[in-house]
N, C-alpha and C positions, 0 to 999 in steps of 0.2 A: 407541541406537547399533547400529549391523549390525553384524555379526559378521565379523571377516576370519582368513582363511588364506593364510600361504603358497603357492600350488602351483607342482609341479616339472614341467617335459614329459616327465620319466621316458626321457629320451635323453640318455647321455654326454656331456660336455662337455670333453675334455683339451687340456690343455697339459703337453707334452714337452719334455723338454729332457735334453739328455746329461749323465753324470756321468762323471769319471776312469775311474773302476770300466765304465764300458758300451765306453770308446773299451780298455781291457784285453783284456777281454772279445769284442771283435771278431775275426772272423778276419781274418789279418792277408791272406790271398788277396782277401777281400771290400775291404779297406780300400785293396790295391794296386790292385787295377780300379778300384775307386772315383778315388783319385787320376789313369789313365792315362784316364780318361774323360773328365775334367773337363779334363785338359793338351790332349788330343785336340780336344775341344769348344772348348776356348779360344783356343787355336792356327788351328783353322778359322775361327773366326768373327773374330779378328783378319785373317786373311786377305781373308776378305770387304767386313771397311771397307777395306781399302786397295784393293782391286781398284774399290768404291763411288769410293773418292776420285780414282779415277784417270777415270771417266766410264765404267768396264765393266759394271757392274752395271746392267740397262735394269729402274726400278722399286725398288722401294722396299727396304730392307738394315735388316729391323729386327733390330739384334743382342740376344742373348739374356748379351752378358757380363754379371756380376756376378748372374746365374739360372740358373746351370749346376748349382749345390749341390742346387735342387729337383730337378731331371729326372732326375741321376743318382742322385741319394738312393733318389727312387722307383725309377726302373726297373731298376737293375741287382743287381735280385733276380728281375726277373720272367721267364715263361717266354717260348719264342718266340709258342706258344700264345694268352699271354695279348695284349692290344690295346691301343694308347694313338692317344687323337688328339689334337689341341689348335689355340690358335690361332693366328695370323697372327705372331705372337713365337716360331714353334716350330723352329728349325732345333735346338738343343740336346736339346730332345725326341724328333728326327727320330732326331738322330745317336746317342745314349743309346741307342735302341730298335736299331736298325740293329747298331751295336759290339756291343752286348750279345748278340745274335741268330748276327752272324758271329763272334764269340767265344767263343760257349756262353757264355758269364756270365763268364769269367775273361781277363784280361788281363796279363802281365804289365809291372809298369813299369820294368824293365830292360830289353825288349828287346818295344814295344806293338807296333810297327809289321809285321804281318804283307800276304802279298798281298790276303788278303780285306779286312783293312782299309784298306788301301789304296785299294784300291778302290772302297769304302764312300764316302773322301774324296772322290774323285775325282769319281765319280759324283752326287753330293751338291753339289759345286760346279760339276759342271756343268748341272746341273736350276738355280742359280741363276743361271745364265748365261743360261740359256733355250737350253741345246744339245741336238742328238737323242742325246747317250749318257746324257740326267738318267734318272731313274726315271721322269717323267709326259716324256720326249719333249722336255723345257724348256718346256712348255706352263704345269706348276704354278708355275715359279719358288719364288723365295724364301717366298711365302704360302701356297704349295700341295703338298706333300712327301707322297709316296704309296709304299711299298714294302709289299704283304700280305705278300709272306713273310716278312716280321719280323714283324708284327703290327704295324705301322705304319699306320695307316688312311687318315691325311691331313690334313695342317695347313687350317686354315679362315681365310678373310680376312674373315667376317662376324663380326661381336662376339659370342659366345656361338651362334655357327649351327650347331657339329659338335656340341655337347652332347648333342642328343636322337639323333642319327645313332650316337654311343658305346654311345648308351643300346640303339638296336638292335640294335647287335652283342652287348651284354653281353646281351640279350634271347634273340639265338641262342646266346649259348653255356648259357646256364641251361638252354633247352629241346634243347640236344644233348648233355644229359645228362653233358657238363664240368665240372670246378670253376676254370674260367679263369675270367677276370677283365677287367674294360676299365676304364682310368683317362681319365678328359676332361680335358685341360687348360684351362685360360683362367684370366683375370685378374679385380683388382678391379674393373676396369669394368663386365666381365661379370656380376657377381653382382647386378646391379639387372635384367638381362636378363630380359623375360617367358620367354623359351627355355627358358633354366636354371633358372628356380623351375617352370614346368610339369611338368620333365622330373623331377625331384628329388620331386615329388610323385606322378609316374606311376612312377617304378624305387621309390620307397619304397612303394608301393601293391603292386606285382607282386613286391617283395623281387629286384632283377635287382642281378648282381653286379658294381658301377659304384659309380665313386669319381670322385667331382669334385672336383677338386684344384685349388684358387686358387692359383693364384700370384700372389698382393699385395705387389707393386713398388710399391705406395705412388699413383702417377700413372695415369689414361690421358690418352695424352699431355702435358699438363702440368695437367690440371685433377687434386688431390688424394683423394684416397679419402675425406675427411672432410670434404669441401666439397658432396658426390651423395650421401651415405648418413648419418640420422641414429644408425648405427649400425657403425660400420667395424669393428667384431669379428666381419669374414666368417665365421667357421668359425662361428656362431651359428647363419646360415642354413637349415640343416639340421633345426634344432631343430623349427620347427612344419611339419611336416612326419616328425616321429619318425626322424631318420636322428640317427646321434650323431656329432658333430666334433672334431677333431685341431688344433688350434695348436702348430706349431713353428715353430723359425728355419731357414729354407730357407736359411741359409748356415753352414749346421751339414751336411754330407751324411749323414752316420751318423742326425741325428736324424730324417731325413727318413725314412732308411731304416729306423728300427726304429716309426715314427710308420706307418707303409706296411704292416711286415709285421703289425701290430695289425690295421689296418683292412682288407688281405688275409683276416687269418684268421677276419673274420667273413661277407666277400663268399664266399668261398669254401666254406663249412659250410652257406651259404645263406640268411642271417642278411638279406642284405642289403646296401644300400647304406652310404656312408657319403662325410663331408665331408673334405677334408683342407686345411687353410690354411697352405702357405709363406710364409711375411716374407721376400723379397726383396728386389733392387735392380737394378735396371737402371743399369750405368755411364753407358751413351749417353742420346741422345735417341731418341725414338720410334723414329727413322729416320735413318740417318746415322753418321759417325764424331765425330762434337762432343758433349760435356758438355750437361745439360740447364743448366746454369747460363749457359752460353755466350747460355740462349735466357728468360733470365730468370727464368724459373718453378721454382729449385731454387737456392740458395748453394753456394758452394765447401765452408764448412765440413761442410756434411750432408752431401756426397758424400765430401768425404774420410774422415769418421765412418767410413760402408757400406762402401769403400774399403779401410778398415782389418780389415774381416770379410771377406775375399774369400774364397768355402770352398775355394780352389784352396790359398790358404795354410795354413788352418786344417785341415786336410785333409793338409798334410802338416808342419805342426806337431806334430801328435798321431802322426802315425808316427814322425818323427824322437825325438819321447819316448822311445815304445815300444820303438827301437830297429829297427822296419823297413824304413828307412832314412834316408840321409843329404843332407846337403846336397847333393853331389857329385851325388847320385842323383838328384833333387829336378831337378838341373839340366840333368842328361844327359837327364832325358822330356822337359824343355821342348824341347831341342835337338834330339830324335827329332821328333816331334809338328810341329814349325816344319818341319822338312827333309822330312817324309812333305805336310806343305804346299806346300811350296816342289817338291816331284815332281809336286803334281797341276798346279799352274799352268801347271810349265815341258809338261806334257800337255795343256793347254788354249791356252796364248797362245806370240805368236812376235811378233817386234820389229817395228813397224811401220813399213814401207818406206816415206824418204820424210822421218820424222821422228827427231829426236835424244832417243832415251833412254825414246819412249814404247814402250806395249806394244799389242798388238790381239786378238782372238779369231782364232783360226784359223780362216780361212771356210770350211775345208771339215768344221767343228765344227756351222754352221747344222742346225739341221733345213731339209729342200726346203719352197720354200713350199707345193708343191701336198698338201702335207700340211694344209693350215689344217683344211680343212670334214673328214680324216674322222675317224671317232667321233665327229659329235655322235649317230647313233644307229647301230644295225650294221645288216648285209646281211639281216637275216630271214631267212637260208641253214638258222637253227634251227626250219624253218618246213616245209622241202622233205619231209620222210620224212612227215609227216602228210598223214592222209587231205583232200584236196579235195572240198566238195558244195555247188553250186550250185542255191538254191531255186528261184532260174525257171525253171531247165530240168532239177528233177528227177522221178522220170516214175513212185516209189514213192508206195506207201501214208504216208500221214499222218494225225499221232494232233490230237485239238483240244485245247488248251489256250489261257488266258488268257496276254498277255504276260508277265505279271509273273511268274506260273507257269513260266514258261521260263527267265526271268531265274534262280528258285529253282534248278530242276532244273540247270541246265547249271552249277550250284555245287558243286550235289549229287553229281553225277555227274564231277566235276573232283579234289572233295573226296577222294571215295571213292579214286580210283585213283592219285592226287599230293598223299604225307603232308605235301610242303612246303606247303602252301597255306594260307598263315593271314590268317581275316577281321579286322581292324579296324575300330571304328567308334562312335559314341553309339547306344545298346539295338540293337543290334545282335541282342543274346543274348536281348534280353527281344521284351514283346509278340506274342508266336507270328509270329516273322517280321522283328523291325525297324518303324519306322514305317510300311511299304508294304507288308511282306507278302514283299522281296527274300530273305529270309535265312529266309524257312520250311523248317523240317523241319532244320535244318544243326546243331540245339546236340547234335545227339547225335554228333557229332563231339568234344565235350567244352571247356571252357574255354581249352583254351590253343591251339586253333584257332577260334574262335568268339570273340573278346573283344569284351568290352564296357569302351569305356574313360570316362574322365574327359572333361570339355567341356574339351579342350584341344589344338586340331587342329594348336597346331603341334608342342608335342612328341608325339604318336600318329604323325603325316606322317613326322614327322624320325625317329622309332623306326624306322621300314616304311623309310626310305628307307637307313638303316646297314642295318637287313635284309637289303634286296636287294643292297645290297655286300657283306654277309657272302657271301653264296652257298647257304647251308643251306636258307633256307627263299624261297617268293613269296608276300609280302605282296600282300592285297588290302584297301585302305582306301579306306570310304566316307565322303564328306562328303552330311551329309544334306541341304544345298543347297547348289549350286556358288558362293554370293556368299561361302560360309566358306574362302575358298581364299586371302582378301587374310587373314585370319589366321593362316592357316598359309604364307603368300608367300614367304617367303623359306627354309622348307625346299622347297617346290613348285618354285621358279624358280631360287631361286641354287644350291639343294644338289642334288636327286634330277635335274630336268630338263640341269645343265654336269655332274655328276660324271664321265659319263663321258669324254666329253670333254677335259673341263679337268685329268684326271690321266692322261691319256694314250691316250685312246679304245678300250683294251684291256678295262677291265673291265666286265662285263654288270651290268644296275641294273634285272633285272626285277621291276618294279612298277608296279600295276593302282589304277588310279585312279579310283574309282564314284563319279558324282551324277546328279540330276534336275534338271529342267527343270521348274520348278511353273508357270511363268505361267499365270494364270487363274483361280490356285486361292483369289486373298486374301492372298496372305503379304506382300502389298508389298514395297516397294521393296530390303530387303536379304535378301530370299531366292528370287528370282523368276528373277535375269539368265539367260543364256546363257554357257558359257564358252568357247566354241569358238574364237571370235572373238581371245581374248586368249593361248587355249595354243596357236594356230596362227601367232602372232607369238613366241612366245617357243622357246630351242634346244631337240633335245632331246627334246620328246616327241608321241606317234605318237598317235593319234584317231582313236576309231570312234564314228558316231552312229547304231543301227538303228533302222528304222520297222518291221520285224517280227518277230515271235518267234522265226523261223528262222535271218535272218539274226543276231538277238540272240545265238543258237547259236554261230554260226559266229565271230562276232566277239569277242565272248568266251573263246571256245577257241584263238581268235588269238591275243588282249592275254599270256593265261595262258601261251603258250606264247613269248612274244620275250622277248628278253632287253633291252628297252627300257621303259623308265616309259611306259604308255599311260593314257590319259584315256577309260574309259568314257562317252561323256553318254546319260540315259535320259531319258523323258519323261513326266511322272505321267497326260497323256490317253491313253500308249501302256495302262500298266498297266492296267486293267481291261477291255480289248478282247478281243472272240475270238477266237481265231486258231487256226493250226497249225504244227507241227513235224514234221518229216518221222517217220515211226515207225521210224527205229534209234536204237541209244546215241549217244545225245548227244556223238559224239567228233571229229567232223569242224570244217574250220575254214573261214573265208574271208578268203583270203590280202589281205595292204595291196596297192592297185593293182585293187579289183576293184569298179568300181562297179555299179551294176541298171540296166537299162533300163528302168522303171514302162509307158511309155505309146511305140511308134514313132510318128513323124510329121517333116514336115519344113518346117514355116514357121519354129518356134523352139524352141530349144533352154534347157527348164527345168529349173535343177540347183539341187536341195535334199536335205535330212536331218530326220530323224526324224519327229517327227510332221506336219510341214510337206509332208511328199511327197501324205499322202493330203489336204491341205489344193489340194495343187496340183491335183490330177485332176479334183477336185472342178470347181475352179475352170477349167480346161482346156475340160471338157463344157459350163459356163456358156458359154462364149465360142464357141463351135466352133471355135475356132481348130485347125488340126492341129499340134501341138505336141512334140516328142517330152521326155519328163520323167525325168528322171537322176537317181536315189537315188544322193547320193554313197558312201553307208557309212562310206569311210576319208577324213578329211577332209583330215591332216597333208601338208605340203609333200612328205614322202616318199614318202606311200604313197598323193597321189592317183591317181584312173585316166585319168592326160591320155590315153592312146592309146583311151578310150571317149567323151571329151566333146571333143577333136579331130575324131574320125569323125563326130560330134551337129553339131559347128559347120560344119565343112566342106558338111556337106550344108543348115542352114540358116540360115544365115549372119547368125544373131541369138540372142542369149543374154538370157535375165531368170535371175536367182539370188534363192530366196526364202528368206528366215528371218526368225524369229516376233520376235528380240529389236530390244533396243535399238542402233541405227543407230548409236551411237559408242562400243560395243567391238566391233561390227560383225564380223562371218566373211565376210562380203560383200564387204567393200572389199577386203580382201585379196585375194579370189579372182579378182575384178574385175579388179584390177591386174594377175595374172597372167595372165589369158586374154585382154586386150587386146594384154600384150608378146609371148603366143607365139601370137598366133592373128588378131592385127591386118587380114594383110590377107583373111580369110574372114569380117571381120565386114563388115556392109553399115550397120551402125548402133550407135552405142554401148551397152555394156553398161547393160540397166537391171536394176535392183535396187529389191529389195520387202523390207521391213525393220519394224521396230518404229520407234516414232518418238524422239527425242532421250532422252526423260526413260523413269526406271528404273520401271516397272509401281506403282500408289499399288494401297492399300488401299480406295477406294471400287470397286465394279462398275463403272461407268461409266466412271472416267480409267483404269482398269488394260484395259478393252476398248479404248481407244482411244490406248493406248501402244504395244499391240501389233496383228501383220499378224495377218489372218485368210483368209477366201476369200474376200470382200470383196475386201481391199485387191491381193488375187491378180492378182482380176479387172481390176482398173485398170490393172495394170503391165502385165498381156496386152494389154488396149487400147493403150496406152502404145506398144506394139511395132507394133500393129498399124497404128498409125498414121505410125510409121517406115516402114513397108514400106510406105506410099502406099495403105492401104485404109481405109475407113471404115465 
């Protein structure tokens, strides 16, 4: 027979819960904010279904009653310093964070209602209104709540999406040498989340001072916590993974809060992360002002059970013991709390002309529509004080180097003089260089600029992407081939590419985005594609693709310097080429809006990027066609250079656009599209296009050459044209 042992994961496991003696024991200051938080939060969010019920609310009203006990429990210890995000359930989080903030931590509940709080409500109900006085502009709405100067970061509407973005901020405050702290909210549903267990194993890796804090209300939606997990004792989670976890009743606030300052005091000392699981309840339904029993999936008796735990009561049951106060007292916050409601309304809505009794938003509350489009990226106005140098026509000495060598240096040389600048990536740190050679010479820069992280691109993305909301530092994260970006997708597109945006277009989200282009090399079919194609249909973020080490320079020193998520793309035939770079420091930039002109001519007009341009010339000199050929550089909707491929078209009044990938996430079609609406009548023949063919590059030689365009298939589309223009 084998021999068996026990073992432990050697990670704390609590369960808290309050005694007599702890509710004594409290400061009775902490126990009255506590209460004026929770009347405040409850008050407001009753407000909000009735406004729901009334047809005012455009968009979804997930109330957070009967989970007010978690949010304040946690946060009204914390500093303004410290960070909380959470998700699409977060208005109580919102509010917690914000009260506590314009409060300094103390409230009293005789007399809560000051002007800053006030205001707090006011403001706070009109973001879910979707008005221009919200915090995000009313863009965020009810899902999306943003105030940094509270340390408010931003409620998330993706199911576990803000988790790793938490994790990036608690990321910059470790390395800005703080003993703040960032809590992540979200639910049971969320704890099956790949996000959340990535990230749990990246902040337990790197010891970042970050508390993921369930709140387990039992349902998402109506599906139950024990019907998705053969394991519904969330706060376990943690366990393999070495963080140690917290089980309390989140309708206890005190235990929340002494459950918090445990697991503060070890994020804080440096110890580390940790788990915290509230047992909640959501009175409502997901969404709405109705009972979830109303919707079958819960009975009357369970909710009245929870119902009966309401921490609003218990909360101030245990004061009323204590003797700090009274019924009376009890009743007059509710009465305050309702009436500081009932101010911000009658601040928002006015009687609607017309009809008996109803009410309406005050139209002059609208944000203007011509507000839609701005902030999805900024002016590049943080662009203007830097030095400008253009390689075609500059007229200095130059030194030789290999592409990729430039790639290196212009890191190097970023690194050196901008301590914000931190790499990201899989071996990044290792193999003298990264898999390519990109990241040479750069580890003596040390470990906490230089990381080497886990195979986990969406929590690394999602870290770099709360980073660059932080503000402290500019993350640079490479994906070691751009097909890794549908795994890390939904930090790429829903969170770093709308953020700025979607909470109000104010805040900057600089972050640098590196991959390659391997076709040719073998990798098949999921490491080969092109991304151009698919980050130039999506909001949000800016594109440069160099075909040479110079302009790699300058483009580069662009990306690093805007305060927009850009999308480096490189290209593995660029890497081992010889080239040159102009012979000064590496400092100069080239601005979005500035494409090359490769080749003057005037029969047709050939616009490509990266390696593709010297695939063009090539093929140009085959055909003798006189052609003139356009290195786009900056590919993105904003920063192309229509005012240089307008002048190209006008004068030859026919376009071929080349790229190397696959023809159906295409960079082509898009661009197509565009330059037939703004340039229609200078063309003399339709836009053609030279492309990869349907299917994703294979692993044999043969199907992966013949997936993709070469100088070959150049050659044919020049024909193609030529043959438009009546020559043979």
């Amino acid at each position: 027979m084998p021999t068996e042992s026990r073992l432990e994961t050697g990670s704390p496991w609590i369960e808290l819960a309050t005694t007599e003696e702890d509710w004594k024991a409290a400061d009775p200051v902490l126990l009255g904010t506590m209460l004026a938080e929770l009347h405040l939060i409850r008050a407001f969010e009753e407000t909000v279904l009735e406004l729901a019920g009334e047809g005012l609310v455009h968009g979804p009203a997930h109330s957070s009653i009967g989970q007010e006990g978690g949010a304040v429990g946690s946060i009204v210890g914390l500093r303004s310093s410290d960070a909380v995000n959470g998700s699409h359930r977060g208005h109580h989080q919102f509010l917690a964070k914000a009260l506590t903030h314009v409060a300094g931590g103390v409230i009293d509940p005789a007399a809560p209602i000051t002007p800053k709080i006030q205001r707090v409500l006011q403001r706070t109900l009109a973001e879910i209104l979707g008005l221009a006085q919200g915090y995000c502009r009313g863009r965020g709405g009810s899902m999306h709540l943003q105030w940094f100067e509270a340390g408010a970061l931003g409620t998330n509407a993706i199911v576990g999406g803000g988790v790793p973005m938490g994790a990036g901020n608690a990321w910059a405050q470790k390395h800005s040498d703080t003993t703040d702290l960032t809590i992540s909210y979200f639910g049971d549903g969320s704890s099956q989340i790949g996000s959340v267990l990535e990230t749990m194993n990246l902040a337990a890796a790197w010891r970042l001072p970050f508390c993921f804090f369930i709140e387990n209300n039992l349902y998402a939606v109506s599906t139950r916590v024990d019907e998705i997990t053969a394991d519904p004792r969330l706060s376990v989670r943690g366990q393999g993974f070495g963080i140690p976890g917290w089980r309390v009743d989140g309708m206890d606030p005190l235990a929340v809060h002494l459950a918090t300052e445990q697991a503060a005091e070890r994020m804080r000392s440096g110890q580390g992360p940790a788990v915290i699981e509230a047992e909640v309840y959501r009175f409502f339904h997901q969404n709405g002002p109705y009972p979830g029993s109303a919707f079958g999936y819960r009975d009357k008796t369970e909710e009245s059970q929870w119902r009966s735990r309401d921490p609003l009561d218990r909360t101030a049951a245990e004061m009323i013991k204590l003797g700090h106060i009274d019924e009376d007292g009890v009743a007059a916050l509710r009465k305050q709390c309702q009436q500081a409601m009932a101010e911000a309304v009658s601040q928002l809505l006015e009687p609607d002309p017309g009809t008996e009794g109803k009410r309406r938003i005050r139209p002059d509350l609208w944000p203007d529509p011509g507000f839609v489009n701005v902030g999805v990226r900024g002016d590049a106005s943080e662009l203007d004080s830097l030095e400008v140098l253009e390689p075609t026509s500059y007229q200095g000495n130059w030194r030789d180097t290999k592409f990729v060598g430039a790639v290196a240096a212009v890191m190097d040389r970023r690194m050196a003089t901008d301590e914000r600048i931190v790499i990201f990536g899989e071996d990044v740190h290792r193999l003298g260089g990264g898999t390519n050679g990109a990241t040479k010479g750069l580890a003596k820069y040390g470990e906490h600029r230089l990381v080497g992280t886990p195979i986990s691109e969406n929590a690394f993305t999602g870290l770099g992407g709360g980073l660059a909301l932080d503000g402290r530092f500019v993350p640079v994260v490479e994906f070691m081939y751009p097909d890794f970006m549908w795994v890390a997708a939904d930090q790429v597109f829903n969170q770093i590419g709308k953020a700025r945006h979607m909470f109000g277009g104010d805040n900057p989200v600089p972050f640098v985005l590196r991959t390659k282009v391997a076709m040719g090399s073998g990798y098949g079919s999921q490491h080969l594609m092109d991304p151009a194609g698919i980050f130039a249909t999506s909001p949000g973020w800016r594109i440069v693709a160099p075909s040479t080490a110079a302009d790699y320079v300058g483009l580069m020193n662009a990306a690093l310097a805007l305060q927009d998520p850009v999308l480096v793309i490189e290209h593995v035939d660029l890497y081992p080429i010889a080239d040159k770079v102009p012979d000064v420091e590496l400092d100069y930039i080239i601005p979005p809006g500035r494409a090359a002109i490769r080749r003057a001519g005037a029969d047709v007009t050939v616009i490509s990027y990266l390696s593709m341009v010297a695939r063009c010339a090539e093929a140009i000199e085959q055909t003798g066609l006189d052609a003139e050929l356009i290195d786009l550089r900056w590919l993105d909707r904003a920063s192309l250079d229509w005012e240089t491929i307008e002048a190209s078209v006008r004068k030859t009044n026919a376009v071929l656009i080349v790229e190397q990938g696959a023809r159906g996430s295409s960079y082509g079609g898009w661009l197509a599209d565009e330059i037939q609406r703004r340039l229609f009548d200078w063309l003399d023949q339709p836009v053609e296009r030279v492309s990869g063919e349907e299917a994703s590059p294979s692993i044999s030689k043969v199907l992966e050459r013949a997936a993709i365009a070469g100088t070959e298939e150049i050659v044919v589309g020049l024909e193609r044209v030529r043959v438009g223009m009546g020559q043979r």
